[in-house]
C-alpha positions as CSV (number, residue, x, y, z in Angstrom):
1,X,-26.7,71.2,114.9
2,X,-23.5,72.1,116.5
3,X,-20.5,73.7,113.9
4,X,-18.4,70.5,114.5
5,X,-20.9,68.3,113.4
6,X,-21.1,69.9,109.5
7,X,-17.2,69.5,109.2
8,X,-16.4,66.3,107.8
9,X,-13.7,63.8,109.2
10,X,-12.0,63.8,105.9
11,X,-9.1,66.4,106.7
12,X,-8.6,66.7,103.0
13,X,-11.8,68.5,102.2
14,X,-11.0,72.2,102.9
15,X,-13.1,75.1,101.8
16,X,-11.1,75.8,98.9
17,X,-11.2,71.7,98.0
18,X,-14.7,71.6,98.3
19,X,-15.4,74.3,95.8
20,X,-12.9,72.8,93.6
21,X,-14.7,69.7,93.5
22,X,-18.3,71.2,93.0
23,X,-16.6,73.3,90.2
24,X,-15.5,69.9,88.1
25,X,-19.2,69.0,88.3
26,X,-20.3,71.9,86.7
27,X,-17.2,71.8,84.1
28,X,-17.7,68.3,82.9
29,X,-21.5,69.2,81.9
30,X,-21.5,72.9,80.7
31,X,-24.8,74.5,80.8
32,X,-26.8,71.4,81.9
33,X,-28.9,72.3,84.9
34,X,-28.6,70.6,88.1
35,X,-30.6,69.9,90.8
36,X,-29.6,70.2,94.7
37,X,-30.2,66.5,94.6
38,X,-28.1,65.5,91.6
39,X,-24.9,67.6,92.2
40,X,-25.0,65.6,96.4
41,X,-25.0,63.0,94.2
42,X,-22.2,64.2,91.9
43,X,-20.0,66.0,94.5
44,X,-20.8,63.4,97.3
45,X,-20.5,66.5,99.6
46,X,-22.6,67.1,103.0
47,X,-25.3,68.9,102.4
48,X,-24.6,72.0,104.4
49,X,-20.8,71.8,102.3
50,X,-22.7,71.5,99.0
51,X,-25.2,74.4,99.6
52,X,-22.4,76.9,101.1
53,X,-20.6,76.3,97.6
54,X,-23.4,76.7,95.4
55,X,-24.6,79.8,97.3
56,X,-20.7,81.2,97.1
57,X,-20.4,80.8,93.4
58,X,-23.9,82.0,92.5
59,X,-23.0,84.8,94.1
60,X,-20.2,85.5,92.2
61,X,-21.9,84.7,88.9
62,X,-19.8,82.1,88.0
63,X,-23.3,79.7,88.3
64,X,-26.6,80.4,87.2
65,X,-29.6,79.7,89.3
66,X,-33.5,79.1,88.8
67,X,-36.1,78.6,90.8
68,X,-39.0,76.2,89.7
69,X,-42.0,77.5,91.9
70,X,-44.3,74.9,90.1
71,X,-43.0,72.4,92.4
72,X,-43.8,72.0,95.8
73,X,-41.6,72.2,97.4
74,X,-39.8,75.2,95.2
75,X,-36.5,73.3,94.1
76,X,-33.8,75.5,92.7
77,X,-31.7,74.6,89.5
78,X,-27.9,75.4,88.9
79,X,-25.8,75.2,85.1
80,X,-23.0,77.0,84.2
81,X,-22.9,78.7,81.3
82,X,-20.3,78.4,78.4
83,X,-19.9,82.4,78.7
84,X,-18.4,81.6,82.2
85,X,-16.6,78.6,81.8
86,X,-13.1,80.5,81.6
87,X,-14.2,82.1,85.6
88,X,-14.8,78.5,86.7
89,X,-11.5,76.8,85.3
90,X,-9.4,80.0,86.9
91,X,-11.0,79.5,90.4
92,X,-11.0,75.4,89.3
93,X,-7.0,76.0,89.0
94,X,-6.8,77.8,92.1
95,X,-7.7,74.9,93.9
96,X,-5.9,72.4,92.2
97,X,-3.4,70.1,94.2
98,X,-2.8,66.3,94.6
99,X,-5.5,65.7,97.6
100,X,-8.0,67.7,95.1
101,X,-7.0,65.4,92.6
102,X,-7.7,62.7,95.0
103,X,-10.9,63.8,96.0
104,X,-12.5,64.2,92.7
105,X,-10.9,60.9,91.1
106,X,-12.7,59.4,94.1
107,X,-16.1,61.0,93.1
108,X,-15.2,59.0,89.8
109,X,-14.9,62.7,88.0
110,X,-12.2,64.0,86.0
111,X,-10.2,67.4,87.0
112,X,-8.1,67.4,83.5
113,X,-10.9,67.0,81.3
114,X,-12.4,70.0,83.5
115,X,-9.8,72.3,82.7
116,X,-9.6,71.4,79.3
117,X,-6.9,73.6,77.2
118,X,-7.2,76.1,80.3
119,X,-3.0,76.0,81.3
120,X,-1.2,76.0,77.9
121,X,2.3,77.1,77.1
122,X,1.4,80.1,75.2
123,X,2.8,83.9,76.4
124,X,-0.1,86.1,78.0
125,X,0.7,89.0,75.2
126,X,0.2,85.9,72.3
127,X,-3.5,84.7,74.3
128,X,-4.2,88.4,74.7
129,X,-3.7,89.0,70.8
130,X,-6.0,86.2,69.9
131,X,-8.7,87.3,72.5
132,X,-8.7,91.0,71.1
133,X,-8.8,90.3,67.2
134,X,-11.7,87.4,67.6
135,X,-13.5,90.3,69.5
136,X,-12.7,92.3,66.6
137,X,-13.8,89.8,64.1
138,X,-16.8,89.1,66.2
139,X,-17.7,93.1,66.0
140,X,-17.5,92.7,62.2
141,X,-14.7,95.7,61.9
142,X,-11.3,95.5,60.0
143,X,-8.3,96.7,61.8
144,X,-8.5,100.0,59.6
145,X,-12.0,100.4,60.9
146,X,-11.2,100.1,63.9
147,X,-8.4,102.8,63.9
148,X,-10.2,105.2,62.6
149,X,-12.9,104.8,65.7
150,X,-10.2,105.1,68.0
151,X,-7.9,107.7,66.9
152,X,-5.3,107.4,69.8
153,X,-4.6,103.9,67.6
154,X,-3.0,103.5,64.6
155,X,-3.2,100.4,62.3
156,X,0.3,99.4,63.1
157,X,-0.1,99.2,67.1
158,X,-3.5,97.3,66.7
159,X,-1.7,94.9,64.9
160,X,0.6,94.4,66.9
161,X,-1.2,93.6,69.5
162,X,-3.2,91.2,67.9
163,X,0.1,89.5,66.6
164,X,1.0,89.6,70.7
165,X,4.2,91.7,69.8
166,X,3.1,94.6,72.2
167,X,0.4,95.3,74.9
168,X,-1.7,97.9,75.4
169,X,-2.3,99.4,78.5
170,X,-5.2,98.7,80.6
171,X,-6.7,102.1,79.5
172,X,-6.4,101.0,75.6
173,X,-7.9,97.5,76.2
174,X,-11.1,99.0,77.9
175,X,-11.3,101.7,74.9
176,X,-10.9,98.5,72.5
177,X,-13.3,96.9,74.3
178,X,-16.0,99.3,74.4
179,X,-15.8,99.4,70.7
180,X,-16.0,95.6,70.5
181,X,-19.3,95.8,72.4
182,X,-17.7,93.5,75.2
183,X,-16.2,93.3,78.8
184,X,-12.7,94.2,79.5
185,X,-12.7,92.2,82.3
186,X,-13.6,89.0,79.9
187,X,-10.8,89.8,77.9
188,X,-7.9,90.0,80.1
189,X,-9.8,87.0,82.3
190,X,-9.6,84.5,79.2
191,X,-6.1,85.5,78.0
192,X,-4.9,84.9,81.6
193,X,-7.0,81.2,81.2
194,X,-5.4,80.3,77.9
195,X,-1.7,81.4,78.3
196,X,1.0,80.1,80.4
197,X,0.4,80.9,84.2
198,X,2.7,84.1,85.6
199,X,4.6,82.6,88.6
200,X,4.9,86.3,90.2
201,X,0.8,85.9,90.4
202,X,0.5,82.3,90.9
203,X,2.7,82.9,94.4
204,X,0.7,86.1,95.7
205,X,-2.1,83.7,96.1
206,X,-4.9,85.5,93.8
207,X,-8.2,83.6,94.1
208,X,-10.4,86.0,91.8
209,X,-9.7,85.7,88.5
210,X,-10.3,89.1,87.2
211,X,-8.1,90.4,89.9
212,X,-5.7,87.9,89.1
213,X,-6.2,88.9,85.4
214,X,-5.2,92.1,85.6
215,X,-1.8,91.6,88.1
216,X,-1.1,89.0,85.2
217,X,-1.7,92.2,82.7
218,X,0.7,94.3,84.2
219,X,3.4,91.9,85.1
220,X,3.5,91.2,81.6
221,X,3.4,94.9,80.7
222,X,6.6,95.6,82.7
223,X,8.0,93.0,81.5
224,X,7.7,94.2,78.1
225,X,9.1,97.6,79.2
226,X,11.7,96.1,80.6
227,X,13.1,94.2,77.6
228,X,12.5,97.2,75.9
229,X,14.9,99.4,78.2
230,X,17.7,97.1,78.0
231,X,17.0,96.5,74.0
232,X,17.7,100.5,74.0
233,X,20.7,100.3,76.1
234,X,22.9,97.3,74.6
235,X,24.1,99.4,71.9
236,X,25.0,101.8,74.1
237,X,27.0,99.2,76.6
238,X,28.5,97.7,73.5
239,X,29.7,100.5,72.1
240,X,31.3,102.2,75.8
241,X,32.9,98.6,75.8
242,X,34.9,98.9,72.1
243,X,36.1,102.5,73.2
């Protein structure tokens, strides 16, 4: 079969559109598995389209995969699991633009209800908070607990992060997180999912959500710094300007 012959005639199905739409699938029926058969059916993709994208997000984790050797022919199963729902809505979001919209409303599936509560109005620091003291809760530990296991901490800054009124550095998170008993990487990757999106990372283009995750991180983290230094200096001005 020649190349030209897998690309379809509908211009509007790029690579990236293609995903997106095998991606709302997989969002609308969390951790039900699928068959090859079943998500043609769903993503009315060719074939050839349809296997590429499964095989690409497999291979990223974002999808898990079976094989049922007890049929002959073997047929493989996909799901996605609820633990990796928040890596599917931040490639999902990635992709999203009016003919993506098209596309899937045309497959008679629904983008909005596969994002969910993904792209709210909330700041990062704020989403970051929430993810970091339900890890904590999770863990079974009390702030004080927690500060006496890591003694670069005190009370006071752990609570302020949790409150989203400071950040810590990327360092402090992954220290947090080891005591938590959880990925760093999942933490930054859901506050980025559940907070407003940073426009300074949205325009570079990021595709890979922990990569995009952790620009978001440090955007926000200079930003922070940066209130902070002109905070410091506003007396200062004010007072140069009365003398």
């Amino acid at each position: 079969m020649k190349i030209t012959e897998w690309v379809s005639k509908d211009k509007r199905l790029s690579w990236t559109r293609k995903g997106g739409i095998v991606l709302v699938a997989f969002l609308e029926r969390v951790t039900v598995e699928h068959n090859v058969a079943r998500l043609a059916e769903l993503a009315c993709l060719a074939h050839v389209d349809l296997l590429n994208q499964l095989r690409r997000f497999t291979k990223a984790r974002v999808l898990g995969r079976r094989t049922d050797l007890d049929v002959v022919p073997a047929e493989d199963h996909f799901w996605l699991s609820t633990e990796r729902v928040d890596r599917a809505r931040a490639l999902l979001q990635q992709a999203d633009d009016a003919d993506l919209r098209e596309l899937v409303a045309e497959r008679g599936l629904d983008i909005d209800r596969a994002l969910g509560d993904f792209s709210t109005q909330q700041p990062y620091a704020v989403a970051l908070g929430k993810a970091l003291r339900d890890a904590r809760i999770a863990s079974g530990s009390s702030q004080a607990e927690i500060a006496e296991k890591a003694p670069t901490l005190s009370n006071t800054e752990l609570s302020a992060f949790e409150n989203g009124h400071a950040l810590p550095t990327l360092i402090t998170l992954a220290e947090l997180a080891h005591i938590y008993k959880v990925d760093a990487d999942e933490l930054i990757v859901r506050a980025a999912c559940h907070s407003k999106p940073d426009k300074q990372v949205l325009a570079l283009r990021v595709a890979e959500p922990t990569f995009r995750a952790v620009l978001t991180h440090q955007f926000a983290v200079r930003r922070v710094r940066e209130l902070a230094r002109q905070k410091a200096q506003s007396p200062k001005a004010a007072t140069s300007k009365n003398s």
